[in-house]
C-alpha positions in Angstrom: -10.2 -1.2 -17.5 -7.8 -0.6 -14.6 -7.4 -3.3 -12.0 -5.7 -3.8 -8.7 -4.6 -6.6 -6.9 -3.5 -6.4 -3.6 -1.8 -9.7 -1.9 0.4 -10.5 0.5 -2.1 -10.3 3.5 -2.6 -12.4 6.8 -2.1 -13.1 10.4 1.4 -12.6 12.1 2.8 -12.4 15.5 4.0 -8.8 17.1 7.4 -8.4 15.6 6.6 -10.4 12.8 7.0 -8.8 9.1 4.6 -9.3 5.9 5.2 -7.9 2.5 2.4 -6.6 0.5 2.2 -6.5 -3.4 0.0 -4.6 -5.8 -0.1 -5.5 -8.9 -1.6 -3.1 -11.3 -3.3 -3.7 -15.1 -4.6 -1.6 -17.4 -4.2 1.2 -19.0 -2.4 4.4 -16.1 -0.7 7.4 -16.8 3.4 6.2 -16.3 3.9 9.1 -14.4 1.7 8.5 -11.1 1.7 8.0 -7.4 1.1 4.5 -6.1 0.1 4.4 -2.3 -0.9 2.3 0.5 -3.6 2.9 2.4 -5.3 1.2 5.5 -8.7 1.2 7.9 -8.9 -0.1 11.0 -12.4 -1.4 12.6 -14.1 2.4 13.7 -11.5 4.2 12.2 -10.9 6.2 8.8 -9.4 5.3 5.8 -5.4 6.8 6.4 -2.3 6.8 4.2 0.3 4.5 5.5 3.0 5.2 2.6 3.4 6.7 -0.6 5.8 6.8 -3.5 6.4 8.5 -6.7 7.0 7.4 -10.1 10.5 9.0 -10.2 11.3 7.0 -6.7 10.2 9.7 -4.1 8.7 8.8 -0.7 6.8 9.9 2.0 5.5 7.8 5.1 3.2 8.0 8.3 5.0 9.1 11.6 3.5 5.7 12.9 5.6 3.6 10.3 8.6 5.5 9.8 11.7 3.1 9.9 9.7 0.0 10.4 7.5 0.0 6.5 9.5 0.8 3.6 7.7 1.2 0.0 8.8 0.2 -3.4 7.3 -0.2 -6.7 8.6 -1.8 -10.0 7.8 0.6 -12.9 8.3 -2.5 -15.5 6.1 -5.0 -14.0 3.2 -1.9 -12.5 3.7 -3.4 -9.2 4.0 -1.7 -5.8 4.9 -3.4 -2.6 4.9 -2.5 0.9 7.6 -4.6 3.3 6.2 -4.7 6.7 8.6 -5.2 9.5 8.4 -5.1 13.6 4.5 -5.0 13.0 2.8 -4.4 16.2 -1.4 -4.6 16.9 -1.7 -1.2 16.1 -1.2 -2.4 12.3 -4.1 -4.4 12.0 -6.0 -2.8 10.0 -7.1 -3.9 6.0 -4.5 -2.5 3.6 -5.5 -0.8 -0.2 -3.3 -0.2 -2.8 -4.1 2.8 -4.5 -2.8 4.6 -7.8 -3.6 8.1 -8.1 -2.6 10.1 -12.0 -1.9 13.5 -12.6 -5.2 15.4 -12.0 -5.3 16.4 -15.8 -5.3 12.6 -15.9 -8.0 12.0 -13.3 -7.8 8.8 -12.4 -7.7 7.1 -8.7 -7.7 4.0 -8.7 -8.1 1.5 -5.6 -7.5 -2.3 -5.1 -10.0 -4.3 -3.1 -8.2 -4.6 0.4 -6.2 -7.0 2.0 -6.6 -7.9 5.8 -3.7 -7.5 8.1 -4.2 -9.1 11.5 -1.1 -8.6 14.3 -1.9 -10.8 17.2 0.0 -13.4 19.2 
């Protein structure tokens, strides 16, 4: 059974930074695409950053240059290092892990909250 854990979560000032962990168990296809996600109060469910399993990235125009991505292929584990976060950010934060679509799975942690406000 796959499971994700998302931590890292919490309340910060504008300008602060938070890193976010995932850590992932189970049994997942090596070569995937772990993601972070987020949802704001009346809003949908958008992708905030990506990244392969050979390293590759791709990130909203809204956090380009201020969240970078990672993810440690040994320990399953993605992280997302929040910097200059602003109130726009809040939002809660899912970790997502998506296979091959041969593979079919997509899997999704269980959110953690993200609160910018001084």
């Amino acid at each position: 059974q796959v499971q994700l854990v998302e931590s890292g979560g919490g309340l910060v000032q504008p300008g602060g930074s938070l890193r976010l962990s995932c850590a992932t168990s189970g049994s997942i296809f090596r070569l995937n695409v772990m993601g972070w996600y987020r949802q704001a109060p009346g809003k949908q469910r958008e992708l905030v950053a990506r990244i392969t399993s050979n390293g590759s990235t791709n990130y909203a125009d809204s956090v380009k240059g201020r969240f970078t991505i990672s993810r440690d292929n040994a320990k399953n584990t993605v992280y997302l290092q929040m910097n200059s976060l602003k109130p726009e950010d809040t939002a809660v934060y899912y970790c997502n892990v998506r296979e091959p679509v041969a593979f079919g799975g997509d899997y999704w942690g269980q959110g953690t909250q993200v609160t910018v406000s001084s």
